[in-house]
PDBQT receptor file of N, H, CA, C and O in Angstrom, charges set to zero:
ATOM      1  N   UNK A   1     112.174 108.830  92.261  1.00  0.00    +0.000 N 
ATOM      2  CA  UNK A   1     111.421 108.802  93.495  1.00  0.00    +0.000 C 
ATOM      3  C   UNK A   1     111.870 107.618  94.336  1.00  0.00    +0.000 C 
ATOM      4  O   UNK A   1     112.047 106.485  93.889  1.00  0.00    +0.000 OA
ATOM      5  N   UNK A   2     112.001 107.912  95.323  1.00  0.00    +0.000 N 
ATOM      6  H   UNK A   2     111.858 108.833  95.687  1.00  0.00    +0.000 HD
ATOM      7  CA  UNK A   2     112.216 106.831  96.031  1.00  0.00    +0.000 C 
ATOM      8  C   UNK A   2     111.167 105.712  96.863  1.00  0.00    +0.000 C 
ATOM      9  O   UNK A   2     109.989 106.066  96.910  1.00  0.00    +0.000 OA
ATOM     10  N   UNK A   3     111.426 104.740  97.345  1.00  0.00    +0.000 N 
ATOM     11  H   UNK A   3     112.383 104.453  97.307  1.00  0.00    +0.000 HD
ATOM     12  CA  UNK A   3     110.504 103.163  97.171  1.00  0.00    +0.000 C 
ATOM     13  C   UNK A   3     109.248 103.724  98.252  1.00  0.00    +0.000 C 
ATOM     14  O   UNK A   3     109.283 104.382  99.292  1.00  0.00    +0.000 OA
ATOM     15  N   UNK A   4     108.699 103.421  97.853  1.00  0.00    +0.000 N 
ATOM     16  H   UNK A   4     108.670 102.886  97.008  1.00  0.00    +0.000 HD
ATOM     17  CA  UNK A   4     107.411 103.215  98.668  1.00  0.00    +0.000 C 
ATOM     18  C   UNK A   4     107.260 102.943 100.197  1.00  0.00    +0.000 C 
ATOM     19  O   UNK A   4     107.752 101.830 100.386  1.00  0.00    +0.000 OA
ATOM     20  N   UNK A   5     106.846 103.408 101.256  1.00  0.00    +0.000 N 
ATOM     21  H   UNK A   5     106.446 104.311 101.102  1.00  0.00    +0.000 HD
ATOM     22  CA  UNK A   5     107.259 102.813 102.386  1.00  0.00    +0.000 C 
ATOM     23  C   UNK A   5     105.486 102.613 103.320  1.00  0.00    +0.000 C 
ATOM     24  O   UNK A   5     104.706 103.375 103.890  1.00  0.00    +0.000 OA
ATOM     25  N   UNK A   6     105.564 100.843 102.946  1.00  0.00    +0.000 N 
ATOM     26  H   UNK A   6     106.198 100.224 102.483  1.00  0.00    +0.000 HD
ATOM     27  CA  UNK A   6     103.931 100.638 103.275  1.00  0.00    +0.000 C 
ATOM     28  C   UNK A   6     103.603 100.811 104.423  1.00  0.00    +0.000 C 
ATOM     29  O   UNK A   6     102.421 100.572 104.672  1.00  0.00    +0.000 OA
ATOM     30  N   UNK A   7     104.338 101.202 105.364  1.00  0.00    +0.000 N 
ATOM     31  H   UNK A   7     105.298 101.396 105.162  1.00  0.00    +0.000 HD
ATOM     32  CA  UNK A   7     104.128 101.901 107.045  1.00  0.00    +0.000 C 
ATOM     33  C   UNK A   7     103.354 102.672 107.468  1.00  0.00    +0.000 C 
ATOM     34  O   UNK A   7     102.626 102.554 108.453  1.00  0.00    +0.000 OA
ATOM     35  N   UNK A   8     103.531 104.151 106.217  1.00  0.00    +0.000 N 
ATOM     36  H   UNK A   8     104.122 104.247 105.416  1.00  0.00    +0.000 HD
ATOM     37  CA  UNK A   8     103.185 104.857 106.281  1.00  0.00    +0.000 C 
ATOM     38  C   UNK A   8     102.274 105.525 104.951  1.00  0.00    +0.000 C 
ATOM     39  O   UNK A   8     102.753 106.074 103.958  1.00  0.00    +0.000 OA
ATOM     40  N   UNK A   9     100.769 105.289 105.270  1.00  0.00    +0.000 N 
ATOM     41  H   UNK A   9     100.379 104.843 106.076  1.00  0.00    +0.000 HD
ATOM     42  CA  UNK A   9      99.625 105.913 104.564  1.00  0.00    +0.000 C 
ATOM     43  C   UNK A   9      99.518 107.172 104.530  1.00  0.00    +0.000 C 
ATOM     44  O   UNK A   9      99.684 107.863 105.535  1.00  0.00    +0.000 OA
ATOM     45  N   UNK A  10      99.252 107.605 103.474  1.00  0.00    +0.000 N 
ATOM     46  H   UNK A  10      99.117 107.043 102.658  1.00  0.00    +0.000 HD
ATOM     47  CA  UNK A  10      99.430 109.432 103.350  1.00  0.00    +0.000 C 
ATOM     48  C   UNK A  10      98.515 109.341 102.259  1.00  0.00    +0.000 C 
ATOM     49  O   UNK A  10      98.380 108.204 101.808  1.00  0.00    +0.000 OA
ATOM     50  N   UNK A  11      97.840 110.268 101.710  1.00  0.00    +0.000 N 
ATOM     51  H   UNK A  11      97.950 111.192 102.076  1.00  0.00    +0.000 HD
ATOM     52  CA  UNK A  11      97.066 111.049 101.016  1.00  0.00    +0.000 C 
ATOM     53  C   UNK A  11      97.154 112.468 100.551  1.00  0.00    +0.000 C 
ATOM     54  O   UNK A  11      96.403 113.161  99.864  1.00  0.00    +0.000 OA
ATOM     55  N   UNK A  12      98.123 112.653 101.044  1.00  0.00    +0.000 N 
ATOM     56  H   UNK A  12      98.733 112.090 101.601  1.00  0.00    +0.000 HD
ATOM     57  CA  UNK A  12      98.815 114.564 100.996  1.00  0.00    +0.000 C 
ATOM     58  C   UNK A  12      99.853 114.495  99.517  1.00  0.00    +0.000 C 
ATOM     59  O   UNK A  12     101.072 114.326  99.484  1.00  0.00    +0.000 OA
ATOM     60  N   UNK A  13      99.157 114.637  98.674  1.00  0.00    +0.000 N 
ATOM     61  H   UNK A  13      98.167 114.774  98.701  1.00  0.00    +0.000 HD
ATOM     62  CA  UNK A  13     100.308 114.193  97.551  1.00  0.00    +0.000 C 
ATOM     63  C   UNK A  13     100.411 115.693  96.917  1.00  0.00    +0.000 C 
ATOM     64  O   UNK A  13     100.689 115.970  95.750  1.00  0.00    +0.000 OA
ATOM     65  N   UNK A  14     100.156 116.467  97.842  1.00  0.00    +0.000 N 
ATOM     66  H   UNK A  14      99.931 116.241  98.789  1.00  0.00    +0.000 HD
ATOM     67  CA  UNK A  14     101.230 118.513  97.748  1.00  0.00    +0.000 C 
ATOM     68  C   UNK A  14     102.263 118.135  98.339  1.00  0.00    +0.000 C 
ATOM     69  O   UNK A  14     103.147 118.900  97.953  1.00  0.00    +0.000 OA
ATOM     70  N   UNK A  15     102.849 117.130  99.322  1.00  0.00    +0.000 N 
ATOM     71  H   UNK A  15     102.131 116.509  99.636  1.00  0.00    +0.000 HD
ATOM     72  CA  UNK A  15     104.426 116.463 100.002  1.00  0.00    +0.000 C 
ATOM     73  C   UNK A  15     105.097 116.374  98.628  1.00  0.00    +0.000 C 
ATOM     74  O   UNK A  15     104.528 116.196  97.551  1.00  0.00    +0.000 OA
ATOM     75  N   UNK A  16     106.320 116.517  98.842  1.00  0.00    +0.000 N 
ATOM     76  H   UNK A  16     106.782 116.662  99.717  1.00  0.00    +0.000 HD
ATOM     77  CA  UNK A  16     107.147 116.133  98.295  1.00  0.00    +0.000 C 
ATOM     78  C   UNK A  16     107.391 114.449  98.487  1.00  0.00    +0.000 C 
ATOM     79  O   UNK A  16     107.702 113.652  97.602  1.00  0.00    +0.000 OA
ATOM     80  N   UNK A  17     107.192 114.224  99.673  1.00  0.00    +0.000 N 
ATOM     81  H   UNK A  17     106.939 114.872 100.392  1.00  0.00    +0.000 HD
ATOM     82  CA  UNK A  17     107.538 112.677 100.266  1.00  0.00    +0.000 C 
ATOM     83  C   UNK A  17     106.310 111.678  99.440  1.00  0.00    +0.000 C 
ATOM     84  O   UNK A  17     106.398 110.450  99.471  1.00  0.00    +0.000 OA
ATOM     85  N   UNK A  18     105.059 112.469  98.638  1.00  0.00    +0.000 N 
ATOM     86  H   UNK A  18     104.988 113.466  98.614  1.00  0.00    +0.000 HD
ATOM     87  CA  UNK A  18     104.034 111.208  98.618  1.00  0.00    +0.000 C 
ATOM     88  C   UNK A  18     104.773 110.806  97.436  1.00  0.00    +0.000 C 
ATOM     89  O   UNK A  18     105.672 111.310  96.762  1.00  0.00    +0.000 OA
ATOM     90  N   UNK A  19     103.727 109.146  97.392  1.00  0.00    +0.000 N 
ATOM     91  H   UNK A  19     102.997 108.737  97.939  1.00  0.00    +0.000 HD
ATOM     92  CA  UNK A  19     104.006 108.159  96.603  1.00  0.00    +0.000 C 
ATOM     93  C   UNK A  19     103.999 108.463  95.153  1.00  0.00    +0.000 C 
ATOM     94  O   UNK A  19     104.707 107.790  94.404  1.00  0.00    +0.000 OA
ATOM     95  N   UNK A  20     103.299 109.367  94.722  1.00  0.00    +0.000 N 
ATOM     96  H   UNK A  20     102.724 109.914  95.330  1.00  0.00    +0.000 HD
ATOM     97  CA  UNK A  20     102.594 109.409  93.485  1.00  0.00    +0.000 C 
ATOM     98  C   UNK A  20     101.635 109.010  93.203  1.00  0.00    +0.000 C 
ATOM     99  O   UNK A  20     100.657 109.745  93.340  1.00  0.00    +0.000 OA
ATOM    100  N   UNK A  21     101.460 107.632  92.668  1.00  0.00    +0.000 N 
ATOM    101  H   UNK A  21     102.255 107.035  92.557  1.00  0.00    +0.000 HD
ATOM    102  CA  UNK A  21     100.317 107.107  92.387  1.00  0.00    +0.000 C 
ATOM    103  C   UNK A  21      99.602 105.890  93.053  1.00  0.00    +0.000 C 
ATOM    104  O   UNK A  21      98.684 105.101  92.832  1.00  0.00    +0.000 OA
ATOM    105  N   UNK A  22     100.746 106.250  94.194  1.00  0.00    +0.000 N 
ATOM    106  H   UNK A  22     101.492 106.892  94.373  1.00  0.00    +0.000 HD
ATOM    107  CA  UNK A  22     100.073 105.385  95.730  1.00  0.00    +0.000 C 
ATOM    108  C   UNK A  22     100.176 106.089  96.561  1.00  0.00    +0.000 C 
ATOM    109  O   UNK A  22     101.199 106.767  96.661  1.00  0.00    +0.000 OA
ATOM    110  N   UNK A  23      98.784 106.221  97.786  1.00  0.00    +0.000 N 
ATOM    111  H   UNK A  23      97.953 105.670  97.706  1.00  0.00    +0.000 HD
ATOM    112  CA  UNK A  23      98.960 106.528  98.840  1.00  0.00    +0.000 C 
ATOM    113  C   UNK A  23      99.333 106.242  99.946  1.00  0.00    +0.000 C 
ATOM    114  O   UNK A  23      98.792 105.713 100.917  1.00  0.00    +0.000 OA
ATOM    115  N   UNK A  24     100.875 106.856  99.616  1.00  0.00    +0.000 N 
ATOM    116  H   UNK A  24     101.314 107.286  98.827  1.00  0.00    +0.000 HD
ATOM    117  CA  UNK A  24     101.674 105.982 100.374  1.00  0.00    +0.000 C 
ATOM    118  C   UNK A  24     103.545 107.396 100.726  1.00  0.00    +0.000 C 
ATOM    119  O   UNK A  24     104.231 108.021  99.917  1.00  0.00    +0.000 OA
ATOM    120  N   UNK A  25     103.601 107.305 101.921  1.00  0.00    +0.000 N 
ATOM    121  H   UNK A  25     103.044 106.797 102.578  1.00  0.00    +0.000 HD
ATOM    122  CA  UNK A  25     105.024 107.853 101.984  1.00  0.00    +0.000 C 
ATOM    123  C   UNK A  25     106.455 107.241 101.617  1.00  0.00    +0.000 C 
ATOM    124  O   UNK A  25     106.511 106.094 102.062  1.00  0.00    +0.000 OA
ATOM    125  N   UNK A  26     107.646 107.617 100.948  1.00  0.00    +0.000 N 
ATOM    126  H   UNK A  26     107.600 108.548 100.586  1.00  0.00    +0.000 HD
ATOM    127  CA  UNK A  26     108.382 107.358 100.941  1.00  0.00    +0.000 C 
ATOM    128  C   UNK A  26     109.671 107.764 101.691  1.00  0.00    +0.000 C 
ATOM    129  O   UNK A  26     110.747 107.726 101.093  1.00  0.00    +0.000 OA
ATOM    130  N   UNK A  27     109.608 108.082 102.754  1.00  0.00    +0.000 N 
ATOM    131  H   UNK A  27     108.734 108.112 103.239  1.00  0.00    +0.000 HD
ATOM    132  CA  UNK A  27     110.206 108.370 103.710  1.00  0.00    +0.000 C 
ATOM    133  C   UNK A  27     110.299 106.877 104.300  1.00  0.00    +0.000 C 
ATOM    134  O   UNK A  27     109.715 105.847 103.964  1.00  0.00    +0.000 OA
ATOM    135  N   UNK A  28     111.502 107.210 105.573  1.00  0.00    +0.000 N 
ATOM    136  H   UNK A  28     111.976 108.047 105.846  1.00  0.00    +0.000 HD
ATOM    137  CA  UNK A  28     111.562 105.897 106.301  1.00  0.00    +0.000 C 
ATOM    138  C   UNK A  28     110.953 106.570 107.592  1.00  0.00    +0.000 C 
ATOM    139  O   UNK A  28     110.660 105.715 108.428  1.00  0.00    +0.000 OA
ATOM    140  N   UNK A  29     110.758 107.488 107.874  1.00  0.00    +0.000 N 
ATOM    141  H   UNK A  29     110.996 108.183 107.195  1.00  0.00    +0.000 HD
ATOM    142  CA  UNK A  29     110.077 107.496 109.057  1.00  0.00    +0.000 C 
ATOM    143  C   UNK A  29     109.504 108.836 108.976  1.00  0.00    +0.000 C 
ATOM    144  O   UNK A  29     109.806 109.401 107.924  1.00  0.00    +0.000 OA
ATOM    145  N   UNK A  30     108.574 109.695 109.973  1.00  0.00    +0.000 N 
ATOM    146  H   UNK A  30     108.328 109.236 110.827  1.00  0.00    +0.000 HD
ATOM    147  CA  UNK A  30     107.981 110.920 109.680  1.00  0.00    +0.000 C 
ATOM    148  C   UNK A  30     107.839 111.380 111.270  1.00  0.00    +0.000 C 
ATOM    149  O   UNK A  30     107.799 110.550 112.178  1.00  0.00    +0.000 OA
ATOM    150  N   UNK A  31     107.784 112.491 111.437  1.00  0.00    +0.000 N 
ATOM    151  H   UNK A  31     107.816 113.165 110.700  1.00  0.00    +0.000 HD
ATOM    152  CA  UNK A  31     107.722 112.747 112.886  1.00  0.00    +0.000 C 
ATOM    153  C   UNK A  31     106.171 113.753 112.812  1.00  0.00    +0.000 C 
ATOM    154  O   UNK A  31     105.899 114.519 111.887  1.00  0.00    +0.000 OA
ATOM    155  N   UNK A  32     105.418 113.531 113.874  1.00  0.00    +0.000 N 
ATOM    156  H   UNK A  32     105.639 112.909 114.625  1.00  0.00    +0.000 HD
ATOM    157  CA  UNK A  32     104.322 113.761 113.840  1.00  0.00    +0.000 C 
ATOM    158  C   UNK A  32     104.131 114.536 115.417  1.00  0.00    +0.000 C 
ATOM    159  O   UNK A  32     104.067 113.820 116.416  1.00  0.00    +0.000 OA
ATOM    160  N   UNK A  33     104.037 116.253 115.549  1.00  0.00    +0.000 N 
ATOM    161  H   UNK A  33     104.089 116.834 114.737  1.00  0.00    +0.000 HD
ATOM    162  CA  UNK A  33     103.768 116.994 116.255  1.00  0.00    +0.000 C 
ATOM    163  C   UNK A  33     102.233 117.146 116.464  1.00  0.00    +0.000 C 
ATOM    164  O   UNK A  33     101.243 116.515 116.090  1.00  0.00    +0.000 OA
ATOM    165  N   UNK A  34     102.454 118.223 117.200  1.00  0.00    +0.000 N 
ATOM    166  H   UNK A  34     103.257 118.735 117.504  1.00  0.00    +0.000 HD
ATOM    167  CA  UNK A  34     100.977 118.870 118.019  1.00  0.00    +0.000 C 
ATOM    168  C   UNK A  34     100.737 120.048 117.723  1.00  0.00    +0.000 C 
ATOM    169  O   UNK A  34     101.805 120.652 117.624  1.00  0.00    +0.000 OA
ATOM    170  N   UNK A  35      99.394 121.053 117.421  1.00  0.00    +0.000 N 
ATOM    171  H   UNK A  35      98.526 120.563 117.502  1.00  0.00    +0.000 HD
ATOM    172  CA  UNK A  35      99.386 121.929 116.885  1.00  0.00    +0.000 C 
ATOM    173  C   UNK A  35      99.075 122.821 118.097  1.00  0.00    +0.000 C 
ATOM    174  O   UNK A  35      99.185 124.047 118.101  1.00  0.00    +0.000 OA
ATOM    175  N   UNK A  36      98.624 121.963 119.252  1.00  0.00    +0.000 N 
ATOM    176  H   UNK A  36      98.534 120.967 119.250  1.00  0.00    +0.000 HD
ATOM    177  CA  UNK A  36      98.490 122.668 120.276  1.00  0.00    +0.000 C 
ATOM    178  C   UNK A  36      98.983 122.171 121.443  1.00  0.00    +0.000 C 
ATOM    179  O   UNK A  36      99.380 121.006 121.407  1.00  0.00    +0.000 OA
ATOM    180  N   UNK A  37      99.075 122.955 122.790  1.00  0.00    +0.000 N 
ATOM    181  H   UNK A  37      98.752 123.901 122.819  1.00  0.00    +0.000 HD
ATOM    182  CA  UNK A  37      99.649 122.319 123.826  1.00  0.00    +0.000 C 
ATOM    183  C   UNK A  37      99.403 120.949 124.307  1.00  0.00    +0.000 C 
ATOM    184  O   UNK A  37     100.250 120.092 124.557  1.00  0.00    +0.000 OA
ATOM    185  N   UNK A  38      98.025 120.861 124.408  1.00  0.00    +0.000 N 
ATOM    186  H   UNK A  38      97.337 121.558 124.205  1.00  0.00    +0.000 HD
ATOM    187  CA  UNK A  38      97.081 119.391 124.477  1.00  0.00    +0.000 C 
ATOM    188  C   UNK A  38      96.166 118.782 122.707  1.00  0.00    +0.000 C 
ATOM    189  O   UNK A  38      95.618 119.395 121.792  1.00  0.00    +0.000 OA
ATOM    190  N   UNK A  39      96.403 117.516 122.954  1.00  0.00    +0.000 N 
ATOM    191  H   UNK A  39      96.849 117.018 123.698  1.00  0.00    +0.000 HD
ATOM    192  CA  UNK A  39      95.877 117.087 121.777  1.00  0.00    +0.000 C 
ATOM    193  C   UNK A  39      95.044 115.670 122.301  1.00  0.00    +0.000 C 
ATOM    194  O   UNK A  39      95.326 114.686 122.984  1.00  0.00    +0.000 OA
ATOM    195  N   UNK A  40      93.739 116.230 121.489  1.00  0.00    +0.000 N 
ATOM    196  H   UNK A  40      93.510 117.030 120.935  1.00  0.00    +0.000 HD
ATOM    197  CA  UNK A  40      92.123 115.414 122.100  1.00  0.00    +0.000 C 
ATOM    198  C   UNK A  40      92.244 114.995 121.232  1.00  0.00    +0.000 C 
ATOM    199  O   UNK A  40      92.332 113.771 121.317  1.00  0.00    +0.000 OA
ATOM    200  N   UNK A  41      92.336 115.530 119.895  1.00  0.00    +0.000 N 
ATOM    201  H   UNK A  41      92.264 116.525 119.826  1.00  0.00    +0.000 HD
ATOM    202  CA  UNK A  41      91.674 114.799 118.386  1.00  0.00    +0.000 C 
ATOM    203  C   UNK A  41      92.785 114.438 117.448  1.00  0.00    +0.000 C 
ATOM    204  O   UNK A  41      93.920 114.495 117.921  1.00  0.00    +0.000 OA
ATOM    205  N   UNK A  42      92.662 114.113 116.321  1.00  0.00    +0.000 N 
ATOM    206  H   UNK A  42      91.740 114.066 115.937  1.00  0.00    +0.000 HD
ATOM    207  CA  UNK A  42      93.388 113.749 115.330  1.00  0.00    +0.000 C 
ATOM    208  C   UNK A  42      93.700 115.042 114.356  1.00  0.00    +0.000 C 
ATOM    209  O   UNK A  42      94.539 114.842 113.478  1.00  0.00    +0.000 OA
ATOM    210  N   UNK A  43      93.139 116.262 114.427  1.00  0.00    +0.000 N 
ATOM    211  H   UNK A  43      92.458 116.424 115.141  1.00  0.00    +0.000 HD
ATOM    212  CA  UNK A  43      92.846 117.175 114.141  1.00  0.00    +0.000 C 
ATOM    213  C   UNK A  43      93.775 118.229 114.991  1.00  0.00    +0.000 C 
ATOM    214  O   UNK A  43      93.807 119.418 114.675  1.00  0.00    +0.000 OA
ATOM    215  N   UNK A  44      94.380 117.807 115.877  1.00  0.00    +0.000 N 
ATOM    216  H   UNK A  44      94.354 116.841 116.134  1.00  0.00    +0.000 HD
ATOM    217  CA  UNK A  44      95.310 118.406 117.208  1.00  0.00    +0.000 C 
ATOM    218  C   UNK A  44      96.752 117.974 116.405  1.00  0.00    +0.000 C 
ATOM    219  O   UNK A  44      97.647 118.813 116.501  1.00  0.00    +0.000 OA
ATOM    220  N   UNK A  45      97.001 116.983 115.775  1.00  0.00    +0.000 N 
ATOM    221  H   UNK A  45      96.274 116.301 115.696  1.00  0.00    +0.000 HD
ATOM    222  CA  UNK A  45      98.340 116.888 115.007  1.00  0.00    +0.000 C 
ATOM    223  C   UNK A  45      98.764 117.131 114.011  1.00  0.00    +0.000 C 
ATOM    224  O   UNK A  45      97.942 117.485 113.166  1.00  0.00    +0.000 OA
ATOM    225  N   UNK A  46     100.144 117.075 113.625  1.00  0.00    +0.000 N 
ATOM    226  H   UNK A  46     100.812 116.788 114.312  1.00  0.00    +0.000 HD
ATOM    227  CA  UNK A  46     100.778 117.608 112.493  1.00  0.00    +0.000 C 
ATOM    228  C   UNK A  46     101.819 116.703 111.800  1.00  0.00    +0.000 C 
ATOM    229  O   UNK A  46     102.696 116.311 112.570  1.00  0.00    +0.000 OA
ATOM    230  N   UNK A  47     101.900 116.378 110.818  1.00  0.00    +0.000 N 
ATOM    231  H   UNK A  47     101.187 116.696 110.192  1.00  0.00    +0.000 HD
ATOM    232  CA  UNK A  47     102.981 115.733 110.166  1.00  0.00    +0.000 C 
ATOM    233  C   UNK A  47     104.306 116.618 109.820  1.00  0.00    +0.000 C 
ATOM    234  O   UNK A  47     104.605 116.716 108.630  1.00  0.00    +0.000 OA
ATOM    235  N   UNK A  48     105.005 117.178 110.666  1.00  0.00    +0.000 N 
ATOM    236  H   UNK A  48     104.762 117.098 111.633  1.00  0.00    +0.000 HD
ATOM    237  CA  UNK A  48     106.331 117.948 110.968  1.00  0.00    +0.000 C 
ATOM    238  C   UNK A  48     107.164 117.364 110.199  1.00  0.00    +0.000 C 
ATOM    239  O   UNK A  48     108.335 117.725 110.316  1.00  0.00    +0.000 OA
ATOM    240  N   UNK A  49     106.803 116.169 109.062  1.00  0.00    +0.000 N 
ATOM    241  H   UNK A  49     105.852 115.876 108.967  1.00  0.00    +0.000 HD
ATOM    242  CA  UNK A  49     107.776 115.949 108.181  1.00  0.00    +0.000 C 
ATOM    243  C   UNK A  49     107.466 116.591 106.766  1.00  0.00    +0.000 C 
ATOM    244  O   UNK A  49     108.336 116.690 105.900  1.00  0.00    +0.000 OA
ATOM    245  N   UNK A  50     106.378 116.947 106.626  1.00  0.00    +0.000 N 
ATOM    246  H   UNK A  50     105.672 116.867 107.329  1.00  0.00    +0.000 HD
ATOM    247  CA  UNK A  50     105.811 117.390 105.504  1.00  0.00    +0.000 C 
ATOM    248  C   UNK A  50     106.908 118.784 104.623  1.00  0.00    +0.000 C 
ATOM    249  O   UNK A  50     107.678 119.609 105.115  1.00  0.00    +0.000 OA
ATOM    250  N   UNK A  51     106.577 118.565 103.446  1.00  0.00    +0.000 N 
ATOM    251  H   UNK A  51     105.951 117.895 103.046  1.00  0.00    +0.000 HD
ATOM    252  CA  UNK A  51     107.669 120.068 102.098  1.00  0.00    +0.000 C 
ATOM    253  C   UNK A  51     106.846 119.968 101.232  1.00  0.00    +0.000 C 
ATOM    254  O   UNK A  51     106.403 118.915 100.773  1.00  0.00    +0.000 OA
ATOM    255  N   UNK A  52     106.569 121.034 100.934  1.00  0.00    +0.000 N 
ATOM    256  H   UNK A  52     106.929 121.889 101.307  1.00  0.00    +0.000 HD
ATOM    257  CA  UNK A  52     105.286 120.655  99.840  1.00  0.00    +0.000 C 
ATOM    258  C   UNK A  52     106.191 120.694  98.940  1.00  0.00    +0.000 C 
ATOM    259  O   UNK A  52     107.331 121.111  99.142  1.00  0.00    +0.000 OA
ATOM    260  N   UNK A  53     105.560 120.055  97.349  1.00  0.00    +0.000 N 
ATOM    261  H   UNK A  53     104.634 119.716  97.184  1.00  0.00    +0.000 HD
ATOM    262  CA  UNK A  53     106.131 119.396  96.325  1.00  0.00    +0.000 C 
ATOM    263  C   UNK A  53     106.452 120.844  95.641  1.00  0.00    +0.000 C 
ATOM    264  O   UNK A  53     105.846 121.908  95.768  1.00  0.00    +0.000 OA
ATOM    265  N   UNK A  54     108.037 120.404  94.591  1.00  0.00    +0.000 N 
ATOM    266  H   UNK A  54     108.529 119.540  94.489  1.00  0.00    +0.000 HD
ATOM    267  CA  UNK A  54     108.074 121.720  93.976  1.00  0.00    +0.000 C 
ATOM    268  C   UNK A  54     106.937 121.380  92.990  1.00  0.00    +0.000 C 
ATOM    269  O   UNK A  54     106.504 120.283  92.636  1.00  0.00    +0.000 OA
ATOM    270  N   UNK A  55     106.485 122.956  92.559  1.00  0.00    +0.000 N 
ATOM    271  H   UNK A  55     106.836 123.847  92.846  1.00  0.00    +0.000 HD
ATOM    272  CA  UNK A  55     105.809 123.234  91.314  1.00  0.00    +0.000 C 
ATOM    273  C   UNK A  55     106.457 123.265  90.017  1.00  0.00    +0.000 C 
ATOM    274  O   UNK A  55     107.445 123.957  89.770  1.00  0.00    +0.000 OA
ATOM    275  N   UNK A  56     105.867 122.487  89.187  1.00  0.00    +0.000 N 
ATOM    276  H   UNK A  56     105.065 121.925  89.388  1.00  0.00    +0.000 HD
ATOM    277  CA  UNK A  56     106.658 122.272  87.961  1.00  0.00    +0.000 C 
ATOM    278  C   UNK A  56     106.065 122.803  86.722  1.00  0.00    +0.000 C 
ATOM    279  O   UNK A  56     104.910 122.388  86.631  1.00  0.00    +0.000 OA
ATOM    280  N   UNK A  57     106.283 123.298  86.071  1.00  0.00    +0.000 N 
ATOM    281  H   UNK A  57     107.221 123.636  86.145  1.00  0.00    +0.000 HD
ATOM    282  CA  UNK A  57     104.924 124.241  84.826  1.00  0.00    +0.000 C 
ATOM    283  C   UNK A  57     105.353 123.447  83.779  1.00  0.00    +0.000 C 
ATOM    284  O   UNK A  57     104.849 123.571  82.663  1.00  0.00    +0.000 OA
TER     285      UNK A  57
């Protein structure tokens, strides 16, 4: 896995990018869209960097 990057707080640990056992991204940067034309809320965006994690059995 690669290092921790304390920039960026995440909690989505279905990413492939989360920390593991920190909430935390390891990416160096993340690009963050709009789900709609206009965005009021925090709830209006998207983390467009997101892959969800493979499944491992």
């Amino acid at each position: 896995m690669s290092e921790v990057n304390s920039s960026i707080e995440c909690i989505v640990s279905e990413c492939r990018y989360h920390a593991g056992n920190k909430d935390y991204c390891t990416l160096e940067k993340i690009r963050v869209g709009k789900t709609d034309s206009f965005s009021s809320t925090s709830a209006d965006t998207d983390c467009e960097s997101f892959i969800v994690k493979d499944k491992t059995f």
